[in-house]
Short mmCIF file of the C-alpha atoms (twelve columns), coordinates in Angstrom:
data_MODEL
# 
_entry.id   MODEL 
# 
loop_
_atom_site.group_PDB 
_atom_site.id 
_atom_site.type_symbol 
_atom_site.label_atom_id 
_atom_site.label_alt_id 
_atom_site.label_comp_id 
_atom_site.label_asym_id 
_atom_site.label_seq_id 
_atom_site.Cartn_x 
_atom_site.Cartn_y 
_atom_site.Cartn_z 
_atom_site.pdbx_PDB_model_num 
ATOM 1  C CA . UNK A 1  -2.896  8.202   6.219   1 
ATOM 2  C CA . UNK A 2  -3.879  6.396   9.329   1 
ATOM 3  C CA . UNK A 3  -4.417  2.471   9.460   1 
ATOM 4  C CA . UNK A 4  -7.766  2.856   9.683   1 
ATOM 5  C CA . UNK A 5  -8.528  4.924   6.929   1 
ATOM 6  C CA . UNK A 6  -6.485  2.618   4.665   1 
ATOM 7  C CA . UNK A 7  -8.563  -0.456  5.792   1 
ATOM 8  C CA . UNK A 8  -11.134 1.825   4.929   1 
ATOM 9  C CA . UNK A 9  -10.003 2.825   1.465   1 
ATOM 10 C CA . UNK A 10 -8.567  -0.721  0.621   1 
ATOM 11 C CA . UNK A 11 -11.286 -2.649  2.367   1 
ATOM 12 C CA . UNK A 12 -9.248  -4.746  4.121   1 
ATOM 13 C CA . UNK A 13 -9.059  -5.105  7.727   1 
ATOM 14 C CA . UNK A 14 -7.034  -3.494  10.399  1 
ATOM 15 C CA . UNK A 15 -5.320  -6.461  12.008  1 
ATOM 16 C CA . UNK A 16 -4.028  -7.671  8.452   1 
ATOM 17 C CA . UNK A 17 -2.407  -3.685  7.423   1 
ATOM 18 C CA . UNK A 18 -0.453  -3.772  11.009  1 
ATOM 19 C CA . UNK A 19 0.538   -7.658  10.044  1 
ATOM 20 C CA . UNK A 20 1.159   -6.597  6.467   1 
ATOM 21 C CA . UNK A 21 3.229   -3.445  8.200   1 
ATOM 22 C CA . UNK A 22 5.161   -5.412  10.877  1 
ATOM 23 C CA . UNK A 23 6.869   -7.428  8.606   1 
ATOM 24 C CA . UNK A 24 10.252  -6.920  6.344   1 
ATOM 25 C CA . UNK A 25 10.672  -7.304  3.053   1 
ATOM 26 C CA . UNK A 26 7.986   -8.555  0.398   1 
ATOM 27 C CA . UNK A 27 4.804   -8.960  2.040   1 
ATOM 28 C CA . UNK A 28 3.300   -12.406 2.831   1 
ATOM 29 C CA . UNK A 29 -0.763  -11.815 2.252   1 
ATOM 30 C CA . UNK A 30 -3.147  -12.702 -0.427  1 
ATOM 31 C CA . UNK A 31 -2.250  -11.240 -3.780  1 
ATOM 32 C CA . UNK A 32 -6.171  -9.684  -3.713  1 
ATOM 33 C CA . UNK A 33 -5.457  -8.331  -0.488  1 
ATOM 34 C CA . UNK A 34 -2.191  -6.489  -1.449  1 
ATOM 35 C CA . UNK A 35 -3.753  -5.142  -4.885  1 
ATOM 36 C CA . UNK A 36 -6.593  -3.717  -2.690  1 
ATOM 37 C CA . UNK A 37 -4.201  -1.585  -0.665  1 
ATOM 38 C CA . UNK A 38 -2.100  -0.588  -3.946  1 
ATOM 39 C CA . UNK A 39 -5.256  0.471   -5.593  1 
ATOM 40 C CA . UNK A 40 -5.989  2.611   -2.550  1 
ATOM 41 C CA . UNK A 41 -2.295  4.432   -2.103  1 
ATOM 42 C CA . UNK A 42 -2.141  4.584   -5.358  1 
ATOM 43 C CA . UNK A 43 -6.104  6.728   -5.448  1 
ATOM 44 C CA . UNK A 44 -4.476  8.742   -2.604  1 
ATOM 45 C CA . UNK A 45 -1.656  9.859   -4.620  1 
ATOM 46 C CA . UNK A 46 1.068   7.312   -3.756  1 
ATOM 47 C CA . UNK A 47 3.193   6.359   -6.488  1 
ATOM 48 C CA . UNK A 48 5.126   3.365   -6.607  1 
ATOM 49 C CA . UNK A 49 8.667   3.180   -8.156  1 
ATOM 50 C CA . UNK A 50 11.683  0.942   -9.088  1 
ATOM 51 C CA . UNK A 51 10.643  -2.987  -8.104  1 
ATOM 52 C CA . UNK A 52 11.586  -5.362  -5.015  1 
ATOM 53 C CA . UNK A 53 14.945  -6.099  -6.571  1 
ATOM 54 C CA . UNK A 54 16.151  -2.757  -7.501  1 
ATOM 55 C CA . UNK A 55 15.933  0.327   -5.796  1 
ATOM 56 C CA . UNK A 56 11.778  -0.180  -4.729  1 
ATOM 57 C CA . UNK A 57 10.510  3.104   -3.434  1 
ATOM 58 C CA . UNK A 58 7.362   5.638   -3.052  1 
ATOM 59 C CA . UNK A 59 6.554   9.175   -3.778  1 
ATOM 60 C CA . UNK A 60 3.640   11.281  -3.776  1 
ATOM 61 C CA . UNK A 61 2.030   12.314  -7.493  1 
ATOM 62 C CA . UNK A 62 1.347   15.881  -7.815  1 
ATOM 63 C CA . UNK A 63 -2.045  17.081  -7.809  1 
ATOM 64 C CA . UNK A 64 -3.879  16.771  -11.200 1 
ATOM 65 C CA . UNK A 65 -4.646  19.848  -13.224 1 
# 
C-alpha cells in the first residue's frame, strides 16, 4: 500500500503518515489520527499482534470465505 492510498483510506494526510513513518517506536500523533490509519490497515487486511511491550508485530488476514 502506497502513502497515498493510506491517506486516502485513513483520511489523514500525507505529510503526517511519512512523520508518523519516520519516527521509532510508539508514534507521537493524535490518538484520532492513529485509530484512522488502524481502521484502514486493519479494512485492508492488516492484522495487528502482540502489544508495544511484548513482541508487537503485523500480518496479513487471509481472505474471507
Amino acid at each position: 500500500m502506497t502513502v497515498a492510498e493510506l491517506a486516502h483510506l485513513s483520511g489523514v494526510g500525507i505529510a503526517t503518515i511519512k512523520r508518523i513513518e519516520a519516527g521509532s517506536g510508539i508514534p507521537m500523533a493524535h490518538a484520532r489520527t492513529l485509530d484512522q490509519i488502524t481502521r484502514a490497515l486493519m479494512e485492508a487486511g492488516v492484522e495487528f499482534v502482540g502489544n508495544p511491550e511484548d513482541r508487537p508485530g503485523v500480518r496479513l488476514s487471509l481472505p474471507k470465505k
